[in-house]
VOVEX-409991 format. One record per atom (N, C-alpha, C, O, CB): x, y, z. Coordinates in steps of 0.2 Angstrom, whole numbers, padded with zeros to 4 digits, always signed. Glycine has a CB too. Layout:
! residues N
XYZ
...
! end
This chain:
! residues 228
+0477+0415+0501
+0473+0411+0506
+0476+0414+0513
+0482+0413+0514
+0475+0403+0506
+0472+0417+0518
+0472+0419+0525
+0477+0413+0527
+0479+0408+0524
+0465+0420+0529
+0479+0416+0535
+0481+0411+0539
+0478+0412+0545
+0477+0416+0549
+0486+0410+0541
+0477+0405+0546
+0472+0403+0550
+0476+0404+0559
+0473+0407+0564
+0470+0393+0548
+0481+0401+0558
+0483+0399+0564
+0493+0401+0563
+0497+0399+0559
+0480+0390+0564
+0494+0405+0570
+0501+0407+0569
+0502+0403+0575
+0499+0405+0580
+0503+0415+0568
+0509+0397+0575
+0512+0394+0580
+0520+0398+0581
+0524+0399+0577
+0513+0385+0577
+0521+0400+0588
+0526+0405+0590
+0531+0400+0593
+0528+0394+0593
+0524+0411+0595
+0536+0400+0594
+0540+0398+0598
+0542+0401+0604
+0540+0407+0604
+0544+0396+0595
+0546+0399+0609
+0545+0402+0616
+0551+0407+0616
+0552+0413+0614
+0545+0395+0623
+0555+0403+0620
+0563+0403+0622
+0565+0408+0614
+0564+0406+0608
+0568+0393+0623
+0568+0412+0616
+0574+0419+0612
+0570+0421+0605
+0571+0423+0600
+0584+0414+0608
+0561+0418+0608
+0556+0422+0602
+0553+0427+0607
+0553+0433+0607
+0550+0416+0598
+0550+0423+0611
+0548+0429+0614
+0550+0429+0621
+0550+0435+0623
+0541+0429+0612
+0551+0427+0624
+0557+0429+0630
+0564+0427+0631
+0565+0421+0629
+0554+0427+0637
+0570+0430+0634
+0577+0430+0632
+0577+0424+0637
+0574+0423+0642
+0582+0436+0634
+0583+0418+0633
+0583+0413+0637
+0591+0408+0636
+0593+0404+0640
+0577+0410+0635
+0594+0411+0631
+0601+0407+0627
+0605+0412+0634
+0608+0408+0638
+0603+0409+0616
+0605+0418+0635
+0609+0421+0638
+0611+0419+0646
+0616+0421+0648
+0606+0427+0638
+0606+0414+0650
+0606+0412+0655
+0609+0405+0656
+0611+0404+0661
+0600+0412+0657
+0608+0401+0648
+0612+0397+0649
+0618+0398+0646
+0621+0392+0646
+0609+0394+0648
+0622+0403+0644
+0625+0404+0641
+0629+0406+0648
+0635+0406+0648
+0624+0407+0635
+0626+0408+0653
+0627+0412+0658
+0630+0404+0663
+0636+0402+0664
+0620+0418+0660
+0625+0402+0663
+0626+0394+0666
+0633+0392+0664
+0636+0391+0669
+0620+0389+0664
+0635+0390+0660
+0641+0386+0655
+0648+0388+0659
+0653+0385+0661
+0641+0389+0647
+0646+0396+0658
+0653+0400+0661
+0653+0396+0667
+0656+0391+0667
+0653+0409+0663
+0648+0398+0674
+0649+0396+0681
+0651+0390+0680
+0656+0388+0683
+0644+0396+0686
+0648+0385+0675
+0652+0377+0674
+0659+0377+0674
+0663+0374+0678
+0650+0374+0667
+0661+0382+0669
+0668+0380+0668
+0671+0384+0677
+0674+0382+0682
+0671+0384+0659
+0669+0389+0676
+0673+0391+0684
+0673+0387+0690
+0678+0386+0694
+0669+0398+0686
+0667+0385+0690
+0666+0376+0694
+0673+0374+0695
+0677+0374+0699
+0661+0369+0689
+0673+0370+0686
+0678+0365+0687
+0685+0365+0683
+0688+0361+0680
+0675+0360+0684
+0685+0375+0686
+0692+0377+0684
+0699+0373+0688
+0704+0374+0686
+0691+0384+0685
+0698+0370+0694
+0703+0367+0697
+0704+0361+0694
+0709+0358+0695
+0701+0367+0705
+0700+0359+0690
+0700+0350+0688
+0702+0351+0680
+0705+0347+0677
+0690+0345+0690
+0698+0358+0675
+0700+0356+0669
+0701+0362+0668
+0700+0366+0672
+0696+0353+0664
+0704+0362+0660
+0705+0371+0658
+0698+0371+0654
+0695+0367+0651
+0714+0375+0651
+0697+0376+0655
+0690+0381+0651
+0689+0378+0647
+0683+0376+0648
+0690+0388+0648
+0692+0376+0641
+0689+0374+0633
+0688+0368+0634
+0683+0366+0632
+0694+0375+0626
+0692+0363+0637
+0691+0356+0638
+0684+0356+0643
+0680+0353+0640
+0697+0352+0642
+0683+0359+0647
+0676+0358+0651
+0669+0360+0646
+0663+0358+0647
+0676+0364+0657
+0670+0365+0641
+0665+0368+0637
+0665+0361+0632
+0660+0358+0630
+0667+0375+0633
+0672+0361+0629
+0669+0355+0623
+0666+0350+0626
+0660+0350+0625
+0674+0352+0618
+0668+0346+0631
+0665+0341+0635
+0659+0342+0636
+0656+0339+0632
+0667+0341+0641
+0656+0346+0639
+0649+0346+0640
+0644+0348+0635
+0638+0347+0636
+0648+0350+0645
+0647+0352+0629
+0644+0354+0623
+0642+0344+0620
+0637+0342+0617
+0652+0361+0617
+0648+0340+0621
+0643+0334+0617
+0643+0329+0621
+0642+0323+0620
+0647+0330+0609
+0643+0331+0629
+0637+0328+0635
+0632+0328+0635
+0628+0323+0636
+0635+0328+0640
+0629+0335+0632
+0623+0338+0631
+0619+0336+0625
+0613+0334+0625
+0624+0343+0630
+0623+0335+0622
+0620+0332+0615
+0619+0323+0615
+0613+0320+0614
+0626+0333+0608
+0624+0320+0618
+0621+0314+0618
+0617+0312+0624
+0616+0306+0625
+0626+0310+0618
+0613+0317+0629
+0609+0315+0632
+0603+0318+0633
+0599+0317+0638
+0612+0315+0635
+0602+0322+0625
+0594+0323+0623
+0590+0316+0622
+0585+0316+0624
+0594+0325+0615
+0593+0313+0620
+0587+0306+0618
+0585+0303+0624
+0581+0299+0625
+0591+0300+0613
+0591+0306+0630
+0587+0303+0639
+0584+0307+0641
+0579+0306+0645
+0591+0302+0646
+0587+0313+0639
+0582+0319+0645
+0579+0325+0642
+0575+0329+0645
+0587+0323+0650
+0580+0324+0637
+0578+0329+0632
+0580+0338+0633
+0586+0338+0635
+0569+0329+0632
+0577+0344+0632
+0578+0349+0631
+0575+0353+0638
+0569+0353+0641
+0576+0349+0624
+0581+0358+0640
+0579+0363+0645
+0583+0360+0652
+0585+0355+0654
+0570+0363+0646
+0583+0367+0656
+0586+0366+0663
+0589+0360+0667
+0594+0360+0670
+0582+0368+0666
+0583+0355+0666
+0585+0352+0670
+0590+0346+0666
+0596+0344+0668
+0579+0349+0674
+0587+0344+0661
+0593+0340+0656
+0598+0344+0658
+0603+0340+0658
+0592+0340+0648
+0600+0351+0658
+0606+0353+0656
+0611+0352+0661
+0616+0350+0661
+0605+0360+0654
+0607+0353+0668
+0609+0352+0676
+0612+0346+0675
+0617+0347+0678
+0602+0352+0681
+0610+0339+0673
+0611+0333+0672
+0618+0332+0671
+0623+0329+0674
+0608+0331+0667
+0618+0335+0665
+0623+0335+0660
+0628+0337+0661
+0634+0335+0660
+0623+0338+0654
+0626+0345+0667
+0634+0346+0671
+0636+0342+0674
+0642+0342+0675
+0635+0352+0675
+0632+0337+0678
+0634+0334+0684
+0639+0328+0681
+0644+0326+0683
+0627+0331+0689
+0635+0326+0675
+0637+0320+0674
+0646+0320+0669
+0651+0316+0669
+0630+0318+0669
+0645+0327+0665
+0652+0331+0663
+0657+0331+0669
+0662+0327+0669
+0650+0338+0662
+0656+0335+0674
+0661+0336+0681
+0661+0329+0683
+0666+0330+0687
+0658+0341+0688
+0660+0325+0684
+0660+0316+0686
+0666+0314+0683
+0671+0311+0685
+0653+0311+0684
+0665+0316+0675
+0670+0314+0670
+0675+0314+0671
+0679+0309+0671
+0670+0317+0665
+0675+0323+0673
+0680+0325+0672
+0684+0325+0679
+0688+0329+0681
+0680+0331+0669
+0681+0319+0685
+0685+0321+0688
+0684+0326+0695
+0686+0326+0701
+0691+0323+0684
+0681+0329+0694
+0676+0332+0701
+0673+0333+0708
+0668+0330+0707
+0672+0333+0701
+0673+0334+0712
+0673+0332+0721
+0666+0333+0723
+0663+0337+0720
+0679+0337+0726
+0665+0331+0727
+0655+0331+0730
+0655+0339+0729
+0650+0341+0726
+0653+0328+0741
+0659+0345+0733
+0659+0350+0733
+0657+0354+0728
+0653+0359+0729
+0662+0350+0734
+0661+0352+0722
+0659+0354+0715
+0653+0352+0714
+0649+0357+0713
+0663+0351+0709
+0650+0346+0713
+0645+0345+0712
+0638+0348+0714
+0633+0348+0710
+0645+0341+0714
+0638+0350+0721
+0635+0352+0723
+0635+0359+0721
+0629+0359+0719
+0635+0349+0728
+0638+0365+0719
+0639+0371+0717
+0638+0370+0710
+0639+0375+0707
+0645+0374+0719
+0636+0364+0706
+0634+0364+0698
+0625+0365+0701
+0621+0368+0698
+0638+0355+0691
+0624+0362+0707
+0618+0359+0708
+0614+0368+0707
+0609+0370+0704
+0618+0353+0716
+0617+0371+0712
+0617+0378+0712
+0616+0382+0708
+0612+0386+0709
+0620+0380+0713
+0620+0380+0701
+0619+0384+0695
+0615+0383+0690
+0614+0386+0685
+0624+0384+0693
+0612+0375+0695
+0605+0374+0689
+0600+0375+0693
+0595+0375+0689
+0604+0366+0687
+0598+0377+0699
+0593+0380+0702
+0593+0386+0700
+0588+0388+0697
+0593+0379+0709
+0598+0391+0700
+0599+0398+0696
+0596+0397+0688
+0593+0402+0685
+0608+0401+0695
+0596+0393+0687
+0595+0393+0679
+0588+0392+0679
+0585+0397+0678
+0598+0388+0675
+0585+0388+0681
+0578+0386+0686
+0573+0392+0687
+0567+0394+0686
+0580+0383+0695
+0578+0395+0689
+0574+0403+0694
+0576+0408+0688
+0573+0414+0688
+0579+0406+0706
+0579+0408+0683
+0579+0414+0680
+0573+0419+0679
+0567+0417+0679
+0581+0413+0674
+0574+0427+0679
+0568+0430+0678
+0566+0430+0670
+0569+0429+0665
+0569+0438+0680
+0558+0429+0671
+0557+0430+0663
+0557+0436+0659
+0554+0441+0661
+0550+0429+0662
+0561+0438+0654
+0562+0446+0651
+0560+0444+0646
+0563+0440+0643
+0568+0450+0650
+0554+0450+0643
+0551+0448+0636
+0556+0452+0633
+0559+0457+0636
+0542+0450+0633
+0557+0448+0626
+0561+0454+0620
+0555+0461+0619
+0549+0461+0620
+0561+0448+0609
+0560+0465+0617
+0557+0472+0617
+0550+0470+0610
+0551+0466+0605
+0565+0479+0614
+0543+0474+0612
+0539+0475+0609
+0534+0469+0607
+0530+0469+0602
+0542+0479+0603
+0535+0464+0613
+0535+0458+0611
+0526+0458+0613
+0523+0455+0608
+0541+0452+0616
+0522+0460+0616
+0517+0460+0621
+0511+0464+0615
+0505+0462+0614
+0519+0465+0628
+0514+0470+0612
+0512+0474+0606
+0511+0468+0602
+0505+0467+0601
+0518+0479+0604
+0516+0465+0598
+0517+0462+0592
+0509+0454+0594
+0506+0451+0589
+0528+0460+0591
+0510+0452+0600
+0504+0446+0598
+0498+0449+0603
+0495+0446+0607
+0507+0436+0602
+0497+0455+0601
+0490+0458+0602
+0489+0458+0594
+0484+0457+0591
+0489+0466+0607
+0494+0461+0591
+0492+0463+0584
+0490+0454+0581
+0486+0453+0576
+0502+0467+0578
+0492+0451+0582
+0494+0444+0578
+0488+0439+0582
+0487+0434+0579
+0504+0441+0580
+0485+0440+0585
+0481+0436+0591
+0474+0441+0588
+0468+0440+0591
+0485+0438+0602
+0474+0445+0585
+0467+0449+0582
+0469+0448+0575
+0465+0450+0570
+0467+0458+0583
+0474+0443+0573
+0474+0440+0564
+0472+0434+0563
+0468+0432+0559
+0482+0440+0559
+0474+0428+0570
+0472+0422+0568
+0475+0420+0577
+0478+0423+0581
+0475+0419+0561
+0472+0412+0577
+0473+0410+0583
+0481+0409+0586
+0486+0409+0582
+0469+0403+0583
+0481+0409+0591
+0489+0409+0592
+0490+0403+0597
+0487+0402+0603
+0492+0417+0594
+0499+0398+0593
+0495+0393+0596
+0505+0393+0599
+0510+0394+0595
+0489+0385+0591
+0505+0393+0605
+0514+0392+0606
+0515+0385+0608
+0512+0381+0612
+0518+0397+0614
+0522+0384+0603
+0524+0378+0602
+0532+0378+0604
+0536+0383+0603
+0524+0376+0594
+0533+0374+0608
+0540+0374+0611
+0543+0369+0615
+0539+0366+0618
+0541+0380+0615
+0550+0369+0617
+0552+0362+0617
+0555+0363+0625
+0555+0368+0628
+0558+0360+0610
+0557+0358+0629
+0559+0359+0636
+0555+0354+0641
+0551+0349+0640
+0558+0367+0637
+0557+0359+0647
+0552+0355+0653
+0546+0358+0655
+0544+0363+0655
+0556+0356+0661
+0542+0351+0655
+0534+0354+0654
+0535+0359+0661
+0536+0365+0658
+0526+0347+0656
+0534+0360+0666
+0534+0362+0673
+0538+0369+0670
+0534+0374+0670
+0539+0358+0680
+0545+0370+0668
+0549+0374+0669
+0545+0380+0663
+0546+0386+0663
+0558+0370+0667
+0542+0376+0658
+0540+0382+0654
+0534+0383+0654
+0531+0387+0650
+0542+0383+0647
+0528+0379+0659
+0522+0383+0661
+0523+0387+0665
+0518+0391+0666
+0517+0380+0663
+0530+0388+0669
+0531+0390+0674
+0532+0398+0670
+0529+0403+0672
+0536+0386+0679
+0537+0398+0666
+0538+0404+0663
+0533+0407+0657
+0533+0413+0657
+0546+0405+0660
+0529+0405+0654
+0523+0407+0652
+0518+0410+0657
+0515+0414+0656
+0519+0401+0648
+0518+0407+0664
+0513+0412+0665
+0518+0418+0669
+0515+0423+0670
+0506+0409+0668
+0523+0418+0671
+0527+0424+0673
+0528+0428+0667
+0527+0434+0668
+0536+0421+0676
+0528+0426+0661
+0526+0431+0655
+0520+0435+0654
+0519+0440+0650
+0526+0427+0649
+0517+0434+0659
+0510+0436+0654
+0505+0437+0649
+0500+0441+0649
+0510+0439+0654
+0508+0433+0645
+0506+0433+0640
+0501+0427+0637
+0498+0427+0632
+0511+0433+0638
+0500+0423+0642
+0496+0417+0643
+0488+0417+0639
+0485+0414+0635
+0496+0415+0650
+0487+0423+0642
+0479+0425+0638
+0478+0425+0631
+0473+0424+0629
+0477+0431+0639
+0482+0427+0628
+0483+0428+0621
+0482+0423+0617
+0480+0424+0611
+0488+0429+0621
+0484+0416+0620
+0485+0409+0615
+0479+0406+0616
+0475+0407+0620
+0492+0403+0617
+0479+0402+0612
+0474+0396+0608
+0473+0391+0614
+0468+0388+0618
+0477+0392+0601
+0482+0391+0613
+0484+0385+0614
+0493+0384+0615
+0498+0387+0613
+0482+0381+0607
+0492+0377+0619
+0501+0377+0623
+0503+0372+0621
+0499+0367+0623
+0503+0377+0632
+0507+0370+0618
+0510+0365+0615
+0517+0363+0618
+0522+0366+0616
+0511+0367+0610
+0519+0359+0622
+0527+0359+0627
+0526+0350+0623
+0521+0346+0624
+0527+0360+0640
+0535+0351+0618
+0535+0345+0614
+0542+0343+0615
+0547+0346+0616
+0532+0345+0606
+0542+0337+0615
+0548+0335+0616
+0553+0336+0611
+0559+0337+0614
+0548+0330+0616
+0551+0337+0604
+0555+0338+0602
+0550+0343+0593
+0544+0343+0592
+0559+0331+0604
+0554+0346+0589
+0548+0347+0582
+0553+0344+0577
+0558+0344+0575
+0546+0356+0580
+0548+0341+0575
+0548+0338+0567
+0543+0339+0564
+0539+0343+0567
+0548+0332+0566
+0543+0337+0558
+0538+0339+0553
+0531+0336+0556
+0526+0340+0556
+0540+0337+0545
+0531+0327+0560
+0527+0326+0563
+0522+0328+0566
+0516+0328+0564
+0528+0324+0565
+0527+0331+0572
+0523+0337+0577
+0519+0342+0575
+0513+0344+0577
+0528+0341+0580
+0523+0345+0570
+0516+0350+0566
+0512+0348+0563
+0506+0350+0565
+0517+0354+0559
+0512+0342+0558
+0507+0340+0557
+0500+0338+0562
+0494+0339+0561
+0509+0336+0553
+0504+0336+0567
+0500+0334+0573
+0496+0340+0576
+0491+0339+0578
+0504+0329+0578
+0498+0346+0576
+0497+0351+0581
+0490+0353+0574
+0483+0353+0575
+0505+0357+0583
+0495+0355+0568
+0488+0358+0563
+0481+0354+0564
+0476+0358+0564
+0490+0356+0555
+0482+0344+0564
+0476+0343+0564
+0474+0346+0572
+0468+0349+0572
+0475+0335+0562
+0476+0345+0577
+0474+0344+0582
+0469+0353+0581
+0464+0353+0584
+0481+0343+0589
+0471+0357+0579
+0468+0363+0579
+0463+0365+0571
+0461+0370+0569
+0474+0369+0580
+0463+0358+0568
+0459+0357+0561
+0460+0365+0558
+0456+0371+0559
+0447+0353+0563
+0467+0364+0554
+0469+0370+0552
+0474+0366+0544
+0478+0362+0543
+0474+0374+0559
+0471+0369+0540
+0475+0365+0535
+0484+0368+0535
+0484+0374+0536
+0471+0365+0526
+0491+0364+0533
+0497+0367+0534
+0497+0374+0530
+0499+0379+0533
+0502+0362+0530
+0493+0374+0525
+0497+0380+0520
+0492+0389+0521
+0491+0394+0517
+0496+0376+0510
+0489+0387+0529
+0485+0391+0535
+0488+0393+0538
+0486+0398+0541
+0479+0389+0539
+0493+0391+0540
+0498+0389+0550
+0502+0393+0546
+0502+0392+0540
+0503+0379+0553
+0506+0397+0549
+0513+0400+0550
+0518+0396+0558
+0515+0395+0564
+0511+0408+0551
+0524+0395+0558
+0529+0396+0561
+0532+0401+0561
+0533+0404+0555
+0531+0392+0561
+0535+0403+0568
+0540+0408+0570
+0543+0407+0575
+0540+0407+0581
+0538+0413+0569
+0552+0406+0574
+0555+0407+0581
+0562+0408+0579
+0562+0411+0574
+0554+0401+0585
+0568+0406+0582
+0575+0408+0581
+0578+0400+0577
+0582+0399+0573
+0580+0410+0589
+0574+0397+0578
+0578+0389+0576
+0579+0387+0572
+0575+0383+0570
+0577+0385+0577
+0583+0388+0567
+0580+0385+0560
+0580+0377+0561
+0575+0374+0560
+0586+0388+0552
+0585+0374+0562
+0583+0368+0562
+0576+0365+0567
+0574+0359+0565
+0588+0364+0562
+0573+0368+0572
+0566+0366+0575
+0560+0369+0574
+0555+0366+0574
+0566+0365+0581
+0561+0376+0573
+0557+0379+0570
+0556+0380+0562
+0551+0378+0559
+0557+0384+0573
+0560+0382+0558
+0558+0385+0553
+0558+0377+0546
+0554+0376+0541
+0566+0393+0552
+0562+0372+0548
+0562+0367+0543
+0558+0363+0544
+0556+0360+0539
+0566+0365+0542
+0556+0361+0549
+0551+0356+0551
+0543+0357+0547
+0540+0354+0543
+0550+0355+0559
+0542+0364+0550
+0537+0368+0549
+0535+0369+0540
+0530+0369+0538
+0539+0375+0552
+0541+0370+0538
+0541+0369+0531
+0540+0364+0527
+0538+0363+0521
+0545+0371+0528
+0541+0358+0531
+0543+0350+0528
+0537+0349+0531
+0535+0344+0528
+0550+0344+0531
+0532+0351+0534
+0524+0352+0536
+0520+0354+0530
+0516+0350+0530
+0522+0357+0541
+0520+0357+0527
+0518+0362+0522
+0515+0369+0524
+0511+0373+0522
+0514+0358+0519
+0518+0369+0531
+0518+0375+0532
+0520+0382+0531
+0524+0382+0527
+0519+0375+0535
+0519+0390+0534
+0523+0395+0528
+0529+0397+0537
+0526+0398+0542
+0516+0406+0524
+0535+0397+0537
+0540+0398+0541
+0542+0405+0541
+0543+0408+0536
+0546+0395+0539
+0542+0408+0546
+0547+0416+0548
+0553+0414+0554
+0552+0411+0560
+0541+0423+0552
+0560+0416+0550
+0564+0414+0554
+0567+0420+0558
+0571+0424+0555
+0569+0411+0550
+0566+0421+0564
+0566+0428+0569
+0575+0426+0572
+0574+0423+0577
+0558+0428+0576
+0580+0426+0570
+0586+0428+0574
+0588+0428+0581
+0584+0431+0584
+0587+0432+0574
+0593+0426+0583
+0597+0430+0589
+0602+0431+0591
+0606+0428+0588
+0596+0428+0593
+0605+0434+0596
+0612+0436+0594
+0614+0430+0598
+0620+0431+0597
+0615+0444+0595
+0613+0425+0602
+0617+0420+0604
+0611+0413+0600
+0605+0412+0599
+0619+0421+0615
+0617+0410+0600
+0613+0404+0594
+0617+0396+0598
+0623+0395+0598
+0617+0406+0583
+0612+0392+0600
+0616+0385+0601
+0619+0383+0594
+0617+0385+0588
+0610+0380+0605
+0624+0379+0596
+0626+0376+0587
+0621+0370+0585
+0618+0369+0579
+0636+0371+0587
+0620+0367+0591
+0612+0362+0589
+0608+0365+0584
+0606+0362+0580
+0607+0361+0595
+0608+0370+0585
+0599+0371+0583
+0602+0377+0577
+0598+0382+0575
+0592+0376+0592
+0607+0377+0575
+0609+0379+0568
+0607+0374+0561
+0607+0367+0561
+0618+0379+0569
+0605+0377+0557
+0606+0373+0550
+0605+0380+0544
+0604+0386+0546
+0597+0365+0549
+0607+0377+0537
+0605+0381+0532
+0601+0382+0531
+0596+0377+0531
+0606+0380+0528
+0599+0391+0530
+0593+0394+0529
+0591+0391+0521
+0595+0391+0516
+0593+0402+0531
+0583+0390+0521
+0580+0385+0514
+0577+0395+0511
+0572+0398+0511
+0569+0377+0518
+0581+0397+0508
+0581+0404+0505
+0579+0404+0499
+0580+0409+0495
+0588+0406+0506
+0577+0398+0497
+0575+0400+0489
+0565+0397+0493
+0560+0398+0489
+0581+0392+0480
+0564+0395+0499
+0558+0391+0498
+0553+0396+0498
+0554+0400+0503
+0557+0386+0503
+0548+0397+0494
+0544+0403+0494
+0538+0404+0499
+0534+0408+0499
+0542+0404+0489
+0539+0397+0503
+0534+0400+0511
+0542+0403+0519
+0543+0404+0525
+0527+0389+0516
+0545+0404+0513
+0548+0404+0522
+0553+0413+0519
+0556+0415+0514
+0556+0394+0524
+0551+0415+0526
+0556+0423+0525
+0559+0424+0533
+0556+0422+0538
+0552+0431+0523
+0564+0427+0531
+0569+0429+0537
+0566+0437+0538
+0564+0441+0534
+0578+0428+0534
+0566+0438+0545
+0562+0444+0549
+0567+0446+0554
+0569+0442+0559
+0554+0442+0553
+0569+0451+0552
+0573+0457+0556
+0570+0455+0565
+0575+0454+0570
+0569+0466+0552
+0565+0454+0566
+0563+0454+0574
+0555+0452+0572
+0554+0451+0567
+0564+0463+0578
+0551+0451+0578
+0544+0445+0577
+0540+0453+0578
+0534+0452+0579
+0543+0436+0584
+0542+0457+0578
+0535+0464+0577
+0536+0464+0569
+0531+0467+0567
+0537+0475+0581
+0540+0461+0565
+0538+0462+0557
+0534+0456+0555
+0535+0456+0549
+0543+0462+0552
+0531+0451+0559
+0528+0446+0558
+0520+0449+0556
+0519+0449+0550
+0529+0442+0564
+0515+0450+0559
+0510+0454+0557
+0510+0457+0550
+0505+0455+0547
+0510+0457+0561
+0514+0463+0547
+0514+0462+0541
+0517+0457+0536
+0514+0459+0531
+0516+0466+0540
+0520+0454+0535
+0523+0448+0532
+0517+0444+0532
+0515+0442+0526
+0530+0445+0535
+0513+0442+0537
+0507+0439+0536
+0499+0438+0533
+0494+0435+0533
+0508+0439+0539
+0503+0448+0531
+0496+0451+0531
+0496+0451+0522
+0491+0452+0520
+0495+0459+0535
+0502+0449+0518
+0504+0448+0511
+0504+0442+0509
+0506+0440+0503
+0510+0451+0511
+0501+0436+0515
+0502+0430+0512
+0494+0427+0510
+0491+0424+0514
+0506+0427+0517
+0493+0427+0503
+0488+0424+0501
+0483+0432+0498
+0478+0432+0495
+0484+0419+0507
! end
C-alpha cells in the first residue's frame, strides 16, 4: 500500500535546534554562577522545565520562563534576571541551519506524497523559522501542536482524509514522534541526534514492523519506497 502522506518533524529533523538550547542552559548556569554551582542550577531548571509544560508548553519562550522562574528560586538579583532575559532573546533570534542534504531529501519526498510538517513549540517562534528555512513551499501543510499523541495524528490524518497505515512519521523523538505515530496506526522513522533532551527519550518499539530507525532523514525516500 503506497503512502499517501509523510508528516516531518521540525526542530533536529530538519533544522538544528537542541544545540542552541543546550547553548542557552550553559549561559544560565554562568548567570547564576555567583548564586549556585553549575549542577544545582542545571538540575533545577531541568525539573522547572518539566513541571511547567502543562503552563507553557514547549519552545523558547517557556524555556525563558523557566529560567526566570529557576533564578528567583535560587535566589537571583533583578540584574541576573534581566541577562537570562537576554539569553532568551538570543534563543529567540537563533539562525536557522538546515541539517546537511536536508532541501534535496524533501524535493525527493514532496514528489512521493504530500508533505505535511508536524511540530511542537511557539506558533510565532516556528512560523518564524519555517519560513527563514525555506522550505515552506514544499508542505501541504503546517501543523504547530501543543503537544503529539496518538490523538493528534489521528486528528491531522483525518484532517488530510489519509487513512493511518498511508501517513508516515519522521523525526528525532521517540517518545513524540515516533510512538504516538505508531499508537496511530501509522508507519514511524526514527532519524537521531547527537544531543537528545531526556524528556523526549523513551524505548525504541524495535520489534514493531512499521517503525525503522534511519541513519539520517536522506534515507527516508527509500525506506518509503519499500513500503507496501
Amino acid at each position: 500500500m503506497p503512502i499517501d502522506l509523510i508528516c516531518l518533524d521540525a526542530d533536529d529533523t530538519l533544522w538544528h535546534n537542541m544545540r542552541y538550547f543546550d547553548a542557552a542552559e550553559r549561559a544560565f548556569a554562568d548567570v547564576l554562577a555567583p548564586f549556585a554551582d553549575a549542577g544545582i542550577a542545571r538540575e533545577r531548571i531541568a525539573a522547572v522545565e518539566i513541571r511547567n509544560l502543562a503552563h507553557y508548553g514547549y519552545g523558547a519562550k517557556s524555556f525563558t520562563l523557566s529560567m526566570i522562574e529557576t533564578a528567583v528560586e535560587l535566589g537571583a538579583d533583578v540584574t541576573a534576571v534581566a541577562r537570562l532575559l537576554d539569553v532568551g532573546r538570543d534563543l529567540l533570534a537563533h539562525p536557522v541551519e538546515l541539517l546537511d542534504g536536508i532541501g534535496d531529501t524533501l524535493e525527493r519526498l514532496a514528489a512521493t506524497a504530500r508533505l505535511v510538517l508536524v511540530t511542537k513549540g511557539d506558533l510565532l517562534h516556528q512560523e518564524v523559522k519555517l519560513a527563514a528555512s525555506g522550505l515552506g513551499s514544499l508542505f501541504s501543510g503546517v501543523e504547530i501542536v501543543s503537544d503529539k499523541r496518538p490523538e493528534t495524528f489521528t486528528r491531522i490524518f483525518s484532517r488530510y482524509a489519509v487513512a493511518p497505515e498511508r501517513a508516515v512519521m519522521a523525526g528525532d523523538s521517540m517518545r513524540s514522534d515516533i510512538l504516538p505515530a505508531l499508537a496511530a496506526g501509522a508507519w514511524a522513522a526514527f532519524v537521531p541526534t547527537d544531543i537528545v533532551w531526556a524528556h523526549e527519550a523513551a524505548a525504541a518499539p524495535t520489534r514493531h514492523p512499521r517503525f525503522r530507525k534511519l541513519a539520517r532523514l536522506g534515507d527516508l525516500p527509500d525506506w518509503i519506497a519499500t513500503i507496501g
